[in-house]
C-alpha positions as CSV (number, residue, x, y, z in Angstrom):
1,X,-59.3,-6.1,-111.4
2,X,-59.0,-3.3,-108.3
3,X,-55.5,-4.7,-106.0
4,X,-54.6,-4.4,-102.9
5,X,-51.5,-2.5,-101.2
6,X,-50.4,-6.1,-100.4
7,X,-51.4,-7.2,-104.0
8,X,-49.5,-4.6,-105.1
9,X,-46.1,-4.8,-103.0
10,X,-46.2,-8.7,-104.1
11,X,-46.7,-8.0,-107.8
12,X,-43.6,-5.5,-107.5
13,X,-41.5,-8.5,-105.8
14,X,-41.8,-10.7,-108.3
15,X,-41.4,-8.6,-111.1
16,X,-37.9,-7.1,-109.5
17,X,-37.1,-11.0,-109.0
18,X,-37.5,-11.7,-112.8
19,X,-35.0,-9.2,-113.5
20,X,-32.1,-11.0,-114.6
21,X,-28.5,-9.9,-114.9
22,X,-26.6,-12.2,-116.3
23,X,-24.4,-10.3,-119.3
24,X,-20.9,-10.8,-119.1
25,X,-18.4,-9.6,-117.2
26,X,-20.6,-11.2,-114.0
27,X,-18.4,-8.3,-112.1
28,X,-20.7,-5.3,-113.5
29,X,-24.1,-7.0,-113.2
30,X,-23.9,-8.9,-110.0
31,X,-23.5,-5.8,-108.0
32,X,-26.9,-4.7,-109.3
33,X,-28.8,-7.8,-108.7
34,X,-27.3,-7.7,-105.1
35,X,-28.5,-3.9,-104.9
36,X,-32.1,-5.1,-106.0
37,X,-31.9,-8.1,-103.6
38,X,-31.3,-6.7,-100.0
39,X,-34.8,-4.9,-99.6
40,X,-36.3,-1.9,-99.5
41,X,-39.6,-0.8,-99.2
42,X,-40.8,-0.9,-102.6
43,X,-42.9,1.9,-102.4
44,X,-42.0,4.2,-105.6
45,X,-42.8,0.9,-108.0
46,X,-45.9,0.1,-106.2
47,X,-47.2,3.8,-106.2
48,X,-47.0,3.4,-109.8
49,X,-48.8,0.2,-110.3
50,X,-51.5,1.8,-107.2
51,X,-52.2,5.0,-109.5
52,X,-52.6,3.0,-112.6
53,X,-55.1,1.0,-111.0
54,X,-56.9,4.1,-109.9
55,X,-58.0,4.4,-113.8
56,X,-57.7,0.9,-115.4
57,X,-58.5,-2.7,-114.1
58,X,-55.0,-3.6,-115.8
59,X,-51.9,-2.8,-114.6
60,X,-49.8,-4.6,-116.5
61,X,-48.2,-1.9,-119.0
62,X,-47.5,-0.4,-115.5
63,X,-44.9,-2.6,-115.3
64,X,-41.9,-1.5,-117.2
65,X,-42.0,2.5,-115.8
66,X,-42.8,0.6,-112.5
67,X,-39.6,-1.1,-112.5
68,X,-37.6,1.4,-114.2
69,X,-38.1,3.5,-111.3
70,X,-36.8,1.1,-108.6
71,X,-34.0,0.3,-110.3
72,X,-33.1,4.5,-110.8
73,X,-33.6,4.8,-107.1
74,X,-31.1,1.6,-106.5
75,X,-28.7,3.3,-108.7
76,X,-29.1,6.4,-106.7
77,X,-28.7,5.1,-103.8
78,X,-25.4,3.1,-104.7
79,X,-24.1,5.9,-105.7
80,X,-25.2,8.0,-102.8
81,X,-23.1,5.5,-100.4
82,X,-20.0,6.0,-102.5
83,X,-20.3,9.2,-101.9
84,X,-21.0,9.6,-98.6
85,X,-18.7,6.8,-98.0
86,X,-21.9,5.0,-96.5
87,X,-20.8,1.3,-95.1
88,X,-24.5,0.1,-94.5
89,X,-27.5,-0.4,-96.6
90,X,-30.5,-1.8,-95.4
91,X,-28.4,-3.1,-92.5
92,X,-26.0,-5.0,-95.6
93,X,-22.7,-3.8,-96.7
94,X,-22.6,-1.4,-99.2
95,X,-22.0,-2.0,-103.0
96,X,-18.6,-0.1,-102.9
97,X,-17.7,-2.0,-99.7
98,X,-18.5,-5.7,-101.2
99,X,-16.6,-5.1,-104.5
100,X,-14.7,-1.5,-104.7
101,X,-15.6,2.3,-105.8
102,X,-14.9,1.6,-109.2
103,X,-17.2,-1.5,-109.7
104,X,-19.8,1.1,-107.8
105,X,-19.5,3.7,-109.9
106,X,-19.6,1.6,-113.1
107,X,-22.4,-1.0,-112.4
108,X,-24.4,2.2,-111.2
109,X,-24.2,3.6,-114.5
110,X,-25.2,0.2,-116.0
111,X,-28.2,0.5,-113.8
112,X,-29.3,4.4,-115.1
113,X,-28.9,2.2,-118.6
114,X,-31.1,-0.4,-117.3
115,X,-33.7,2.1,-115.9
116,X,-34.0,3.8,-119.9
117,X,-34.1,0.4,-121.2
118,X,-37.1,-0.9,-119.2
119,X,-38.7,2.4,-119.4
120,X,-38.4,1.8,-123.2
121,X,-40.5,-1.3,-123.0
122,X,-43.8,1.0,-122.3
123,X,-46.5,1.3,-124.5
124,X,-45.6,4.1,-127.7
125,X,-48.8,5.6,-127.4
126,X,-47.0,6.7,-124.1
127,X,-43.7,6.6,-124.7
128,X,-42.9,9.8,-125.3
129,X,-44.6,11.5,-122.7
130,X,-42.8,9.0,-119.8
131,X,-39.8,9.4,-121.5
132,X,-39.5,13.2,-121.0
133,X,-41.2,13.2,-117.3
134,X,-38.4,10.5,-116.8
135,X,-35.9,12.5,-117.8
136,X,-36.5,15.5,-116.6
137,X,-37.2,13.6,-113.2
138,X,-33.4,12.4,-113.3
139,X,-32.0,15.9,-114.2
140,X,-33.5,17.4,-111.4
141,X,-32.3,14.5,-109.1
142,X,-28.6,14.9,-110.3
143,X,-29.6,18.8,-109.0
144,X,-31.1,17.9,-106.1
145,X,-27.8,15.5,-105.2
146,X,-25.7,18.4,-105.9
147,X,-27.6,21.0,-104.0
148,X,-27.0,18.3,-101.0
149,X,-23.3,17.8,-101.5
150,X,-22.7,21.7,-102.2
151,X,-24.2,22.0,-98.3
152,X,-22.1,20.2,-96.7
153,X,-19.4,23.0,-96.9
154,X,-22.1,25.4,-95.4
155,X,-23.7,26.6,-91.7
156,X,-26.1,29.4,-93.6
157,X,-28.6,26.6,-95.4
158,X,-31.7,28.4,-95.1
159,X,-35.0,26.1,-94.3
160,X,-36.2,27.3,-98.1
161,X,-33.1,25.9,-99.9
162,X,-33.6,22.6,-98.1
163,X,-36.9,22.2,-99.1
164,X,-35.8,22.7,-102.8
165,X,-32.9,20.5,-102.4
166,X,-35.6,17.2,-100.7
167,X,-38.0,18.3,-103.0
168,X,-35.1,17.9,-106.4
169,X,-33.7,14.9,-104.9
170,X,-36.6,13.1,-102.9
171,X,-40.2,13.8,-103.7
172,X,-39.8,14.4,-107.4
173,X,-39.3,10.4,-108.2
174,X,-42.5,9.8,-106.0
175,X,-44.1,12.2,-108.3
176,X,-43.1,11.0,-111.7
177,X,-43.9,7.0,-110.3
178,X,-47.3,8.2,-109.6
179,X,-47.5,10.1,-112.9
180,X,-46.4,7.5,-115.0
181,X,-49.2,5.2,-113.1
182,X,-51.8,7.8,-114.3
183,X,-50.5,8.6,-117.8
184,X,-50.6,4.7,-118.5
185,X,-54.0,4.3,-116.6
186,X,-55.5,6.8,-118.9
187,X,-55.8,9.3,-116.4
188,X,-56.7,13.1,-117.8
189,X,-53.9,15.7,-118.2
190,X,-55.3,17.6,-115.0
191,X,-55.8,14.0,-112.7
192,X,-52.3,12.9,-113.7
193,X,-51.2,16.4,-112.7
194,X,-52.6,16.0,-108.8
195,X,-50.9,12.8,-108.7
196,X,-47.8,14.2,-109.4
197,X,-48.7,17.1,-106.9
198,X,-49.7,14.9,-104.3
199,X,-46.4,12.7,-105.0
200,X,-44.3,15.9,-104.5
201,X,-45.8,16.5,-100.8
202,X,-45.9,12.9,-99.8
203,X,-42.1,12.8,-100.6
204,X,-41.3,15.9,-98.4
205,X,-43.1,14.7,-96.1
206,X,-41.4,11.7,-96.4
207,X,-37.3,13.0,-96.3
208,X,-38.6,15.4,-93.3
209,X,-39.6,11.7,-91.1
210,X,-36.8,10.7,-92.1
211,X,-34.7,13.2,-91.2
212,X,-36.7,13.0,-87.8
213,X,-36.0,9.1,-87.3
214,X,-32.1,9.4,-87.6
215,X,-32.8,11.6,-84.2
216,X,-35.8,10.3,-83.0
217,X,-36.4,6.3,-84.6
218,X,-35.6,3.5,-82.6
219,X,-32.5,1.7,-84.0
220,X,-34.1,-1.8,-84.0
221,X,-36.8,-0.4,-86.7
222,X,-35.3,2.6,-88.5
223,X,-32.3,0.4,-90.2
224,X,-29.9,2.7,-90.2
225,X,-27.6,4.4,-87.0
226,X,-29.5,6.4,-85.4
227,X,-27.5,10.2,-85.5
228,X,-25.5,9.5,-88.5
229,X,-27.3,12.8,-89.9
230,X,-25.8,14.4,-86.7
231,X,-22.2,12.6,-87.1
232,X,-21.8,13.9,-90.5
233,X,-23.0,17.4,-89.7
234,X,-25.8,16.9,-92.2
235,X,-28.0,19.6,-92.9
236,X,-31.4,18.7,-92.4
237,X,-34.7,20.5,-91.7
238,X,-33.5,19.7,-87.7
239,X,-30.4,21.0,-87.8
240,X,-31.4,24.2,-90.2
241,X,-34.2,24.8,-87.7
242,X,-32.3,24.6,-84.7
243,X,-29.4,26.6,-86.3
244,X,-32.6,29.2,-86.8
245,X,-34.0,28.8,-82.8
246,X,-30.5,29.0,-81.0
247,X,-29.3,31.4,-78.8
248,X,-25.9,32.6,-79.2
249,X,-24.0,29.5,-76.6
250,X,-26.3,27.1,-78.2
251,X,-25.2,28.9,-81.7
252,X,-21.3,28.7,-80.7
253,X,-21.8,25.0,-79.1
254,X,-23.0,23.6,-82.5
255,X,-20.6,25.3,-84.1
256,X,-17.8,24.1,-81.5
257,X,-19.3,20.4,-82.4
258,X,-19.0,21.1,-85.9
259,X,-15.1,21.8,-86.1
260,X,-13.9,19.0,-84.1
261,X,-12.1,15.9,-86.3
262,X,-12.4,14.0,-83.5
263,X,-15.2,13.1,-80.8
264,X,-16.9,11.0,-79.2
265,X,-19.7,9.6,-81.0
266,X,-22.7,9.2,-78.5
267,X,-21.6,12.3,-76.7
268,X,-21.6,14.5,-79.7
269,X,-25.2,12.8,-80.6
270,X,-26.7,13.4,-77.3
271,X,-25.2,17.2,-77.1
272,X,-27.5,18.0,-80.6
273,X,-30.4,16.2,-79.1
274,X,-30.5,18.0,-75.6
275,X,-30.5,21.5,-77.8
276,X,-33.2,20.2,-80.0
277,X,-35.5,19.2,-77.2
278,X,-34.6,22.6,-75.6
279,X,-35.2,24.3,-79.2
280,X,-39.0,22.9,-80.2
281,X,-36.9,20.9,-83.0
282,X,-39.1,17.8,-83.1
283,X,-42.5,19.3,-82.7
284,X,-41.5,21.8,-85.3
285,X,-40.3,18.7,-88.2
286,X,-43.7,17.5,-86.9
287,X,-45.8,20.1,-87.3
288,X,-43.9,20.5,-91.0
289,X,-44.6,17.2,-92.0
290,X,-48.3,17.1,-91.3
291,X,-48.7,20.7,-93.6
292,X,-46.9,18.5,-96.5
293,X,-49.5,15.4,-95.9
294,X,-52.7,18.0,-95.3
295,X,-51.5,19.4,-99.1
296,X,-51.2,16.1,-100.0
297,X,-54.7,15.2,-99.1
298,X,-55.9,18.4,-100.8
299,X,-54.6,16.7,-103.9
300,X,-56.0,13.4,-103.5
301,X,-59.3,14.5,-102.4
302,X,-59.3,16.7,-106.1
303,X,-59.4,13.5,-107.8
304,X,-62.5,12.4,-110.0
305,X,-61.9,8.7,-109.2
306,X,-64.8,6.6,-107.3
307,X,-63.3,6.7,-103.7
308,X,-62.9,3.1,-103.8
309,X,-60.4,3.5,-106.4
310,X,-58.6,5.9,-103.8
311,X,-58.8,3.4,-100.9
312,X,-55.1,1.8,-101.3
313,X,-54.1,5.5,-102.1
314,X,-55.4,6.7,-98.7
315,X,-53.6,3.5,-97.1
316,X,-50.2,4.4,-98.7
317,X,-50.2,8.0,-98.0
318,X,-51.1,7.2,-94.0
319,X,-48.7,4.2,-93.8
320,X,-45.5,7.0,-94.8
321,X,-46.8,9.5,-92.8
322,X,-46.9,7.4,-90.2
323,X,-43.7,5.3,-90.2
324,X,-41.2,4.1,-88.0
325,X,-38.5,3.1,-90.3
């Protein structure tokens, strides 16, 4: 049977809700199912079940790589708020701030646990191919995380290195969900591969917007404070590019900005944004993203598939590119 994006993003709720955490002490596993239970879009799981379902009318060994995926990229991301010191996730408190940085640190780890034990529950004609694009796909995250956090001590991030470090710690996952889809589909060695391509380019694409939103998105949507990339003098493609563009005062005001301890918030916001607007900043990330989604499509259109197959494909790729949260 050939599903729908909505199919799809249903099937992937109630599989995450039949999760069940309920192992003693309740203090490590409640923190995950509470992580699993405040939202999120859903979309690395449901690219897996979507590219499965580009080769087979069943998706149901999908499942466990499918799930093992969302519950990596929760892990990730309670772990990225401990250390960023993040207070807000999907406009909830964070884990760290509900219980404490060690429960955080500990119930995270239970959850990379988690991930290898669902991924274990895939087929074994398969098993160790996913395995190994798994793991290598959670190396190169842990690289990707500390490319990000070696940055923060920097003002020379070149527009290259940030590429590497989105691509390490963003679009790689996207890639291996898509993958994994494919491989258990029965895709061919060379189709799985332009999934994994085109996964890769949708998830740059896909950090860049959102590196645009934090400056750009409208707070009621995006979900998260808009200029907390700016606050934390976060390098992003923005900043690197506007770093790149300025001319010596607008050089020495950023770097004025980016020694102060203390400041006014909305000031210090609407300083960056007045020098990007004067810089070309946001029809440059623009401009960026569509060369990451026109690579994409390359990909896609390389596939052998019937191009109803590609139909929910087609949706998901143009529903991220053009997002507003």
């Amino acid at each position: 049977m050939y599903l729908s994006f909505q199919d799809i993003i249903s099937r992937v709720e109630t599989e995450i809700s039949r999760l069940r955490f309920v192992n003693h002490p309740e203090s490590l596993y409640a923190p995950i199912s509470y992580m699993l239970s405040i939202g999120g879009k859903r979309i690395r799981p449901s690219l897996a079940l979507v590219s499965c379902n580009i080769y087979s009318d069943s998706i149901e060994h999908s499942i466990p790589p499918a799930l093992c995926v969302e519950v990596f990229h929760n892990f990730t991301l309670m772990h990225d708020d401990l250390i960023d010191n993040s207070d807000r996730r999907r406009k909830k408190p964070t884990v760290h701030k509900v219980w404490n940085k060690n429960t955080a640190i500990l119930s995270g780890d239970a959850m990379l646990i988690t991930a290898y034990r669902l991924i274990s529950e895939s087929p074994s004609s398969n098993l160790k191919e996913l395995l190994d694009l798994f793991t290598t796909t959670a190396l190169e995250i842990c690289g990707g995380q500390q490319y990000d956090m070696d940055f923060e001590s920097r003002t020379d991030v070149t527009e290259a290195e940030y590429i590497e470090m989105i691509r390490l710690k963003t679009a790689v996952l996207l890639a291996c969900a898509l993958k994994a889809g494919a491989i258990i589909g029965g895709a061919s060695e060379e189709e799985a591969m332009h999934l994994y391509e085109l996964g890769v380019y949708i998830g740059l694409a896909y950090q860049l917007q959102d590196d645009l939103l934090d400056v750009y998105g409208d707070p009621e949507t995006f979900g998260k404070i808009v200029g907390g990339d700016i606050l934390s003098n976060k390098k992003t493609f923005l900043l690197i590019y506007a770093l790149e563009q300025a001319s010596q005062s607008q050089s020495e005001e950023f770097h004025r900005w980016f020694g102060q301890k203390t400041f006014d918030p909305s000031e210090k916001v609407a300083a960056f944004k007045r020098m990007y607007d004067a810089l070309g900043v946001k029809e440059a990330a623009e401009a960026k993203i569509k060369s990451y989604y026109d690579k994409a499509w390359e990909h896609l259109h390389m596939l052998q598939a019937p191009h109803g197959r590609l139909a929910v494909l087609e949706e998901v790729t143009n529903y991220l590119l053009y997002r507003q949260a």
